[in-house]
C-alpha positions in Angstrom: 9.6 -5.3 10.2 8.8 -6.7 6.9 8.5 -4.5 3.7 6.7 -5.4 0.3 6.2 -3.7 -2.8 2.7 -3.2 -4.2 2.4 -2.8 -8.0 -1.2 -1.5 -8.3 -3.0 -1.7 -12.0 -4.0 1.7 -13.5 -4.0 4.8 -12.4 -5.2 7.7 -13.3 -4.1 10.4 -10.5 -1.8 11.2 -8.1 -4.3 11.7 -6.2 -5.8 8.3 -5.9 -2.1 6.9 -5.1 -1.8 9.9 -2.4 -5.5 8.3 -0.9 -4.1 4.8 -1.2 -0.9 5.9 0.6 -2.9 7.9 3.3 -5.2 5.0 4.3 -2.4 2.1 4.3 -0.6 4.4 6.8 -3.1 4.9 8.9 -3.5 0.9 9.5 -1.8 0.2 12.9 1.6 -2.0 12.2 2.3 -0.1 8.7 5.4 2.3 9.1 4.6 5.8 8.6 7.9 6.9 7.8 9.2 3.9 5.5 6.1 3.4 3.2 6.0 5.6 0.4 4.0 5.7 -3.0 5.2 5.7 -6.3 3.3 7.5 -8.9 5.5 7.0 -12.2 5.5 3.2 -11.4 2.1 2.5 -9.8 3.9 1.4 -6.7 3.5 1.0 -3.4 6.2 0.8 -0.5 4.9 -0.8 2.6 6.9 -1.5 5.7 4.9 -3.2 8.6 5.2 -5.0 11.4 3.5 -8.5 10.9 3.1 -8.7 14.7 0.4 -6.0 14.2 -1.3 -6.4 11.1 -1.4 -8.8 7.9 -0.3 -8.5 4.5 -3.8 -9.5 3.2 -5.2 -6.9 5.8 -3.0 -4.4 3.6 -4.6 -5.2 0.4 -8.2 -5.6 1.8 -7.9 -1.8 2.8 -6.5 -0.9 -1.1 -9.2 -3.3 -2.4 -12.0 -1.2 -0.3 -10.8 1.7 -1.7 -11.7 0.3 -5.0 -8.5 -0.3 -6.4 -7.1 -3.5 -7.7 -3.6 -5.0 -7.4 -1.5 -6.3 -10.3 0.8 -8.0 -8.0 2.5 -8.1 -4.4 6.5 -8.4 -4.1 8.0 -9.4 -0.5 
C-alpha cells in the first residue's frame, strides 16, 4: 500500500471535503479505513494500493469534482 497526502486549495465547507473524501473512497484500490480528510488543513489522506488504481486516477476523480489541488506529498 502506498499512502500520499493531498493538500487541496480552498475550501469553503466541510462538506465539499466530506464529498471529496466520499468519492476517493469509493475508487477501487483506495483504503476505506486508512484515508481520511482533513478539514482545518485542506488535506487529504489517501492509502491505496497501486496494483489497483493510479495516483493520477486519484486526482482525476478530485479534479471532476471540480476541485483543484495545491500539491501531492508521497
Amino acid at each position: 500500500m502506498t499512502s500520499a497526502i493531498i493538500q487541496l486549495e480552498s475550501l469553503d465547507c466541510p462538506s465539499c471535503l466530506h464529498k471529496i473524501e466520499t468519492t476517493v473512497k469509493a475508487l477501487d484500490g483506495v483504503s476505506q479505513e486508512a484515508s481520511r480528510a482533513i478539514f482545518n488543513s485542506r488535506k487529504l489522506k489517501v492509502t491505496f494500493d497501486e496494483q489497483l488504481i493510479q495516483l493520477k486516477a486519484i486526482e482525476e476523480a478530485i479534479d471532476d469534482l471540480g476541485y483543484q489541488i495545491e500539491y501531492v506529498k508521497v
